[in-house]
N, C-alpha and C positions, 0 to 999 in steps of 0.2 A: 459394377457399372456397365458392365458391358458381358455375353455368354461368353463359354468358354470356344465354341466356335468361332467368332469376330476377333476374343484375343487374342489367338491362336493366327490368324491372317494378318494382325496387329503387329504382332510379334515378327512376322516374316518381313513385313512394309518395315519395320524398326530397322532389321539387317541390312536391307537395299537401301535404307535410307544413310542407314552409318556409313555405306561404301560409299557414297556419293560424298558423307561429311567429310570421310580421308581427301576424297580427291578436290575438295575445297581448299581446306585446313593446311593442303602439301602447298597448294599458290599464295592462300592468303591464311597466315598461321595464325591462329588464335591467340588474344593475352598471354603473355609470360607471367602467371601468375594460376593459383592454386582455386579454385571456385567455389569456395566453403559459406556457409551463416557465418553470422558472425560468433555462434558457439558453437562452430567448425562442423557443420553439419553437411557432409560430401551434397555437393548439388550437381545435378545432371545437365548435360544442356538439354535433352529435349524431355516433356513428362507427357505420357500418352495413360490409353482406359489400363494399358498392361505395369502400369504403376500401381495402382488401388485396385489389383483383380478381387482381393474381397471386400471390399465396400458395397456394401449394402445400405441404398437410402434410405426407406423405414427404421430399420435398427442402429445405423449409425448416423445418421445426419436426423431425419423425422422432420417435422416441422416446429417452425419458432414456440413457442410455449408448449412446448411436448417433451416427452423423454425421447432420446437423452439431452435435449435442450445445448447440440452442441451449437444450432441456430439460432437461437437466440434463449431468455427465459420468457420474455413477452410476446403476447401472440403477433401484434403490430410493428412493435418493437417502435421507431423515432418517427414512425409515421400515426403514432397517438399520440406521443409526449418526448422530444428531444433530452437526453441526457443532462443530468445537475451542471451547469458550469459554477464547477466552485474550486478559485480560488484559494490555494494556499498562504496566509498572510499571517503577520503578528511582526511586531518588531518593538521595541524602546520599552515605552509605558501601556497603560492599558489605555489611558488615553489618547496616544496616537495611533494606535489598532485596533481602536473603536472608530477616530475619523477616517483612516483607510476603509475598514470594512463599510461607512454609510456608502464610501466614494465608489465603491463596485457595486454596491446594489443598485446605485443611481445609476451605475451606466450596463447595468442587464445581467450582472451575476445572477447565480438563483438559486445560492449554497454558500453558504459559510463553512470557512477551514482555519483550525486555528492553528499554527505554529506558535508552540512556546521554547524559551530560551532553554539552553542546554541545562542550567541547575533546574530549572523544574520538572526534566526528564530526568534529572536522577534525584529529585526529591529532595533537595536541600533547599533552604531559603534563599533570598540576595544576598543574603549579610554575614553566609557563612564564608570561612576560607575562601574555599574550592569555588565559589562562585565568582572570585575577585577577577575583573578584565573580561567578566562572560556575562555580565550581566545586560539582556536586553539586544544582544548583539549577535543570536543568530534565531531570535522568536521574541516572543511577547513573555515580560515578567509577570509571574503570578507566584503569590506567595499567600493570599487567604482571600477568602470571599469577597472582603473589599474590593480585591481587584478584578477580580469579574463581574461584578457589579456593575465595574467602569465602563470592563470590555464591554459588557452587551450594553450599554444606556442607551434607551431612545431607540433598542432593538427587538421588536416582541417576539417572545420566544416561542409561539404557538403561529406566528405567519413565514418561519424561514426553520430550515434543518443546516444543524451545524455539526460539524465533522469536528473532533479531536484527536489530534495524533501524539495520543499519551500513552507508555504500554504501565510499565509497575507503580507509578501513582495514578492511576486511570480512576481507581474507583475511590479519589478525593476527587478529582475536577469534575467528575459526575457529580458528584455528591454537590459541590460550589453549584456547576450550572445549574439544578435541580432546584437550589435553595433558590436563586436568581428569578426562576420561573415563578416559585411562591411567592417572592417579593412582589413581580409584577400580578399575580392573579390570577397565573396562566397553572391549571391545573395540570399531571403530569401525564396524563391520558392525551394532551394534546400537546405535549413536549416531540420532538422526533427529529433523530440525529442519530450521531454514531460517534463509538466512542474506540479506537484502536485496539487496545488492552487485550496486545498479542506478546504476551510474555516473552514465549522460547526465543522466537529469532533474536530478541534482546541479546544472549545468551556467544550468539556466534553471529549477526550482522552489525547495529545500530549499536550495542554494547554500555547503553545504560540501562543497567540492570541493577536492581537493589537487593531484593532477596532470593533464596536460592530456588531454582527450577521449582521444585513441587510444590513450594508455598508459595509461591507465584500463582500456577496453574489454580490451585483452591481458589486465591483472590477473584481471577475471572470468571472459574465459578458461582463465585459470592454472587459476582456482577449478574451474570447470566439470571440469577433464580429471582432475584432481589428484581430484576427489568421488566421478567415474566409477570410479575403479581404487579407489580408498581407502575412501570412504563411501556406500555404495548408498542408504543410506535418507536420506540429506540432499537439501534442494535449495539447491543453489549460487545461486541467482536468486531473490530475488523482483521482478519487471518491477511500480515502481509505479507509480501512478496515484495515489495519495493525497495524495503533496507536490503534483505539478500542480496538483491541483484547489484544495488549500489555498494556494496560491498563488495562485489568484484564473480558475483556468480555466472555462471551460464543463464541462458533461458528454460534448461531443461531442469537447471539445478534449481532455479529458480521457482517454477511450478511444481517439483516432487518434493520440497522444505515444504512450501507453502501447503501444500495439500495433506502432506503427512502432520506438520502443526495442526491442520482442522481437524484432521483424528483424533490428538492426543485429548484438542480441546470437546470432540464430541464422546470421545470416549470418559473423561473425569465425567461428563455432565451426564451420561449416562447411570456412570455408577452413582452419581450422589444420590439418583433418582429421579430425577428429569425427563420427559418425556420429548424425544427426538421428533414427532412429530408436531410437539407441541416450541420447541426452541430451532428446530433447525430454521424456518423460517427468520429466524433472528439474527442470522450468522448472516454475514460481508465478511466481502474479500479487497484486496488492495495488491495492484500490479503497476508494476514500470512496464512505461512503452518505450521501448531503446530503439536502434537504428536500423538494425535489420526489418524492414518494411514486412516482408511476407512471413519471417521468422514469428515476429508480434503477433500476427494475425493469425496463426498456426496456434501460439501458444494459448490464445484465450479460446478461442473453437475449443480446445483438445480440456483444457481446463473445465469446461460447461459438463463436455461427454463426463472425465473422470470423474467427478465430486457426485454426478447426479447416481451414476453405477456404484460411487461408495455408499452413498448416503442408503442408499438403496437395498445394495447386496453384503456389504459388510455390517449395517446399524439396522436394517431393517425399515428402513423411511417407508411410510405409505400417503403421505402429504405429498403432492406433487409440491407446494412450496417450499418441501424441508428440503426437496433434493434440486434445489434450483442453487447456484453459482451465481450471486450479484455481486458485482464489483466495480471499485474505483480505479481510476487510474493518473498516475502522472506520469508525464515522460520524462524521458532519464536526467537528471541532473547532472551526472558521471559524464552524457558524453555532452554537455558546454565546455566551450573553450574560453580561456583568457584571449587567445590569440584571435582576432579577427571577428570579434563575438556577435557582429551581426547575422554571422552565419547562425547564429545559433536559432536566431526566428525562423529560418529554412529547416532547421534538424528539429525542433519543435513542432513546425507543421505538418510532419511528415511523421514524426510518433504519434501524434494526436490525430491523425488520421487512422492511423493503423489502428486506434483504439476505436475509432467511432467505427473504422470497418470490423471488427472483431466483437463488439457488437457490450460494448461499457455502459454503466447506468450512471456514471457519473466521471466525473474529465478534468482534473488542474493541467493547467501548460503552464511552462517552465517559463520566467523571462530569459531575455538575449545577455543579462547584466549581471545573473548568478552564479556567474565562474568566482565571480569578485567579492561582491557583497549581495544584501537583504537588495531584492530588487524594488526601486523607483520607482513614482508613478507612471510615470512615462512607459515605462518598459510592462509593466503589470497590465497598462490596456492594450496593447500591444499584445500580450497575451494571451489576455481575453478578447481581442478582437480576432483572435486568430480561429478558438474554438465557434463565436461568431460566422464567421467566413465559410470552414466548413460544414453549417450549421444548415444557413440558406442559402450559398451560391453555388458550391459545390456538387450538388444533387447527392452524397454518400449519405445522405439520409431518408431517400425514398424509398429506394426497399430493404430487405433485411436480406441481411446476410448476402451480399453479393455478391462474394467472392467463393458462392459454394459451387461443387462442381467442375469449379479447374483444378488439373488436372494435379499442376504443383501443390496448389492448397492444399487440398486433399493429403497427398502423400507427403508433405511435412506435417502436416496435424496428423497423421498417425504415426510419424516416426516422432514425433515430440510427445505425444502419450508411450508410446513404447521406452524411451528412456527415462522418463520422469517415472513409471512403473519400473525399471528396476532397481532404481532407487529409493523408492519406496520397498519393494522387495527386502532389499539390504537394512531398510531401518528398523522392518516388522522383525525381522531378524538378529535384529540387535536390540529386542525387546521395548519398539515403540522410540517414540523420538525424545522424550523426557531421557532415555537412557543412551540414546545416541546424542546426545547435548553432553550427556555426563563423561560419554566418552570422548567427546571431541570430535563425534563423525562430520558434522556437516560443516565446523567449524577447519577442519585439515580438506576437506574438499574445497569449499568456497576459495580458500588460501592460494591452493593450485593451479584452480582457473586465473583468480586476478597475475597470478606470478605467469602465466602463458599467455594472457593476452596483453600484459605488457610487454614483454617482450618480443612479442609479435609486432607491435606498434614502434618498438625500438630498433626493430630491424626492417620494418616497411613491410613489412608482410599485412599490414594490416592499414590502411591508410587513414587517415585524419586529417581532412583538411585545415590547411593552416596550423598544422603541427609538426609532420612530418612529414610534408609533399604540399605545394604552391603557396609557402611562406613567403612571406612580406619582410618591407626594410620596417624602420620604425613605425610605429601605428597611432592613429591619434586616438590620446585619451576619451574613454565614453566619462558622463557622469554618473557616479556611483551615489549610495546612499550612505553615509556616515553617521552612526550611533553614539554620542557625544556623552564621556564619561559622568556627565552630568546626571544621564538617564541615572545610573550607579547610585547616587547620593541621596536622587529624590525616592529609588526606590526602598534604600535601609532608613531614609528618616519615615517613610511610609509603616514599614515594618513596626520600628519604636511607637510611633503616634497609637499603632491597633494593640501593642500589648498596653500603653497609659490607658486606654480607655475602655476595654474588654474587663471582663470578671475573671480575673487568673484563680481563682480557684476552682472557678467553676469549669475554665479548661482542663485545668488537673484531674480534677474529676472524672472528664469527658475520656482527656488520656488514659486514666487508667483504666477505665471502661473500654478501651481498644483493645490494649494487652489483656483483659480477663477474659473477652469477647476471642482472640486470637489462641489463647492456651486450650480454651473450651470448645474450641472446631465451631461454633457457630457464625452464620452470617455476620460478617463487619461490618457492610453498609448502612446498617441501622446506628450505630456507636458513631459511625466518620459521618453521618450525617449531623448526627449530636453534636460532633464535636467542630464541625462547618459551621452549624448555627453560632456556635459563639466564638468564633472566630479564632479558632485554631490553623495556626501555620501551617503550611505542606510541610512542610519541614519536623515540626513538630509530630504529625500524625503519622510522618515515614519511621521515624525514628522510633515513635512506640511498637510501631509492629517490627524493628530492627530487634527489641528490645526481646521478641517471641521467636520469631524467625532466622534472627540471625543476619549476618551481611554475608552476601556472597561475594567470592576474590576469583578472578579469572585467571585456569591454570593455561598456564601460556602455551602454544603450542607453535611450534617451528618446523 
């Protein structure tokens, strides 16, 4: 950014200027306190050109829809078309998260997200055990095609894109929404959404996971080839970063899991025989926006560069689209507070800023009420009225990328590439991350961080408002949203009504068409579409491919 002559003068103005800081800092002493990110990344007080002496604009920044697309991936970027506000939602029945979702479209969503209940992320029914006291009470129940049926009614699936956050039964609720589309008439060329079905970090973040790492990984290959011929406009992949980080990662650890996961997934799809040119385009990404303001904004910049140079130098991409980086974001759930929780609409505006300034193609914001429960209406427009806000009052959507250039940005997005690349270093190392999963690498790192920065937070080193620094006496109750065991009842007598009236033998059929389909290494989404049409359980379909693959048991690690 600047010759080595002007550094060099830079550099000397630095020394006369730090003398002058001593003789400040001796009258008026700076904070008692340590001046880190908040994934303790030493921060300077002052950042000049002799921070980034090699930075080169062409090569390293270039421009918005250019390699290395650390600017943005579009050439205009929100000054063609503002970011998806969509909405994370689902709660009770499918019928009450089918009237939430009309209630956001009417007041200016422009993406569907579905949250489902914890048993349908790990593939059992309502009416199993393990599902007892969870049912409908932290997503939306879905147990077979009926009930998505419910979910979308009166919602056509060829005028909105809808996001699922499913990873190892992903390619059944594919399979449901798809049939849904047939039902209404909507051909699947004109279906377009996205569907999570990011196994690994299952594995060491979010941890419902059903079967073991590499038959995992096949499945979303399944997904991938089966999307290619079938649904152009879908993406089979969202690679996240969100559970990581809510599981307690750094930001660096965060973006070198996530990136090393898009390997693993771009390398199976390689070898099955897929063309990188032809599916990179298909791939999303998904990132928490947390509190550190400039940290976030460093991490997605530094995220654009790295993926576009793997895609590139490691796979060979010649698709400028295969080597683009698009991604979702929410902001961090981890840092809502029970205590004082209106704050929490000020710490949400402020992650979703950093997102829209880092340059996101799509945006959920958290409510103010999710420390507690599934968030209210009240609180959900409130959410969305925030991405709103700074949509059009704000101006951070006029130009792109504007925070290129200075001087900090800069020099944290290249120290947040540089440590997310040696982590990455250490996983290629430890033979790919399929095999760092096996050993427990990123699952004993992530562990570390959450154990440091609590404790950080435990001794004040780290502050939280309203937690451990300008607490309050008793606080007045907000109103929360309460899932009434009743959801429970309606949703297992739902269950019995579809086995009375379905063809059980002709599910059996279907099932064992799964398992033949699984022992035989060929594509399964054709069989779990089979076995969708006639109304086979999630539950049931997890179980047949248990039946091939096996359960995986998490070995504990301390």
């Amino acid at each position: 950014m600047a010759d080595n002559q002007n550094l060099e003068a830079i550099r000397k103005e630095n020394e006369r200027w730090a003398r002058k800081v001593a003789e400040a800092t001796a009258r008026w002493p700076e904070r008692q306190e340590e001046f880190r990110s908040l994934s303790e990344i030493p921060i300077q007080r002052l950042y000049t050109p002799a921070d980034v002496p090699e930075l080169e604009y062409l090569k390293d920044l270039g421009y918005p829809g250019e390699y290395p697309f650390t600017r943005g991936v579009q050439t205009t970027m929100y000054r063609g078309r503002l970011w998806t506000m969509r909405q994370f939602s689902g709660f009770g029945t499918a019928e009450e998260t089918n009237q939430r979702y009309k209630f956001l479209l009417e007041n200016g969503q422009t993406g569907l997200s579905v949250a489902f209940h914890y048993p349908t992320l790990k593939g059992v029914n309502s009416d199993h055990p393990l599902a007892r006291g969870e049912v409908g009470k932290c997503g939306v129940a879905i147990d077979s095609l009926r009930d998505m049926e419910i979910l979308f009614d009166g919602i056509p699936l060829d005028q909105v894109t809808t996001s699922m956050t499913i990873n190892h039964p992903a390619p059944v609720l594919l399979a449901m929404y798809l049939v849904v589309a047939e039902k209404q008439g909507v051909g699947w060329d004109k279906v377009g959404g996205t569907v999570q079905n990011d196994p690994l970090k299952e594995f060491f973040a979010q941890k419902s996971f059903i079967w073991p790492p590499r038959e995992s990984v096949r499945l979303l290959v399944d997904t991938m080839e089966f999307c290619m011929k079938h649904v152009p406009k879908w993406h089979p992949v969202s690679i996240s970063g969100y559970h990581i980080r809510e599981a307690g990662s750094t930001a660096q650890q965060e973006l070198a899991f996530t990136l090393a996961d898009g390997i693993a997934y771009v390398q199976a799809a390689v070898e099955r025989g897929l063309d990188v040119n032809a599916f990179g385009p298909m791939l999303s990404f998904f990132f928490d926006a947390h509190m550190d303001f400039f940290e976030e904004i460093a991490k997605f910049r530094a995220a654009r560069r790295m993926w576009a140079r793997i895609m590139k130098e490691r796979f060979g991409a010649t698709n400028p689209k295969a080597l683009w980086l698009r991604f979702h974001t929410q902001t961090a759930g981890v840092s809502l507070t029970a205590q004082q929780p209106l704050n929490n609409i000020v710490r949400t505006a402020f992650e979703a800023l950093s997102a829209v300034l880092g340059g996101t193609q799509s945006l959920h914001t958290n409510s103010f009420d999710e420390a507690e429960a599934l968030p209210t209406e009240e609180a959900v427009t409130v959410a969305l009225r925030t991405q709103q806000i700074i949509a059009h009052e704000t101006g951070a959507a006029n130009t792109v990328d504007p925070l290129a250039g200075s001087y900090f940005v800069e020099a944290l997005t290249n120290e947040m590439e540089r440590q997310a690349e040696e982590y990455i270093r250490k996983i290629d190392d430890l033979g790919g991350m399929i095999a760092a999963v096996e050993q427990g690498y990123p699952q004993d790192e992530i562990m570390r961080a959450s154990m440091e920065f609590q404790k950080a937070v435990e001794e004040g080193r780290k502050v939280i408002v309203g937690v451990n620094k300008y607490q309050m006496g008793e606080e007045k109750p907000i109103p929360i949203l309460k899932i009434d065991d009743a959801v429970e009842r309606a949703q297992i007598a739902r269950i019995e009504d579809t086995k009375r009236n379905r063809d059980n033998a002709k599910v059996e059929r279907c099932l064992q068409e799964i398992r033949e389909t699984a022992r035989a290494g060929d594509n399964l989404l054709y069989p779990i579409l089979e076995a969708v049409r006639e109304y086979a359980l999630l539950g049931e379909i997890c179980d047949a491919l248990v039946d091939v693959f096996g359960a995986y048991e998490d070995p504990a690690v301390f």
